[in-house]
Structure formats: C-alpha cells, structure tokens
N, C-alpha and C positions, 0 to 999 in steps of 0.2 A: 504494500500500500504506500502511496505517495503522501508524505506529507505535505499539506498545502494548506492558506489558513486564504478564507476570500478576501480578507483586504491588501494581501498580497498579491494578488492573482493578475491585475493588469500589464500589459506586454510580459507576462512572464513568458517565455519559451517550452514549447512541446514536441517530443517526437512520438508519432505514430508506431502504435509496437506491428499494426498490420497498414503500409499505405495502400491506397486507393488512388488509381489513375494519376501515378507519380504523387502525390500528394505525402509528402511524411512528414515536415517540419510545418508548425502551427506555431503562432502567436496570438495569444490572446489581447485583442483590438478591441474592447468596452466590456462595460458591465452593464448586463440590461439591470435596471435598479427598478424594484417592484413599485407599483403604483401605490399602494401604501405605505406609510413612512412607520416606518421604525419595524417591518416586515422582512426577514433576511432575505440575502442575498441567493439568487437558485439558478439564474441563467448567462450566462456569459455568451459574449461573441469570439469566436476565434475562426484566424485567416489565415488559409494559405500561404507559404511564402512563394513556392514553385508559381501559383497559378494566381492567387491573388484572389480565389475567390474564398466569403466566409458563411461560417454557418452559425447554428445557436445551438449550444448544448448544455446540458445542466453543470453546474459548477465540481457536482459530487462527482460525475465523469470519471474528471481530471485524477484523481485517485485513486481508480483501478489501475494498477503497474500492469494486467495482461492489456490493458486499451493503448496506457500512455506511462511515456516515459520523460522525466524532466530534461528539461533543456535540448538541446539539438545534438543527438546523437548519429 
C-alpha cells in the first residue's frame, strides 16, 4: 500500500503498475474539491504525461501499489 495523505497529492507523480495505450506516467493536475465544505477530499484529476490526456479517479486509487506506483518509475 502506498502511503499518500490528500493534501499532498497535487502534481505528485505516478507510474502505472499496468499502462494503457502507452500511457504509464501520470501526474496528478487538480483536486476536484467537493461541493460541500468541510466534506473530504474523494476525487482527483490526473494526466497523462505521454499523451496529455486526463481522467478522474478516486483519490483512495492512488494507494493500491498493484494499480500505482509512486513517482515515475
């Protein structure tokens, strides 16, 4: 399991433990910040670096070491 706390999580660095159409280095590009205030934190934006393109995924993701691996390996 990766340790990862969400107020650290913006531009942190990610590798893909399986890529997808070249796709294996991610950086996390915003934090969707929920519509209610004082509600955690649940979905982040992270982007491509190959391709540029981003997606939305849950923050707890990030924490599976079989999904993701820290920094750009």
């Amino acid at each position: 399991m990766n340790a990862v706390h969400p107020k650290k999580l913006l531009l942190s660095k990610w590798t893909a433990a399986q890529p997808v159409e070249r796709e294996k280095h991610f950086l996390v590009a915003a934090l969707v910040l929920p519509e209610e205030q004082g509600a955690p934190l649940e979905w982040v934006e992270i982007e491509a670096v190959h391709s540029g393109r981003s997606r939305r995924i849950r923050w707890r993701e990030l924490r599976d070491s079989s999904q993701w691996r820290q920094g750009w390996l």
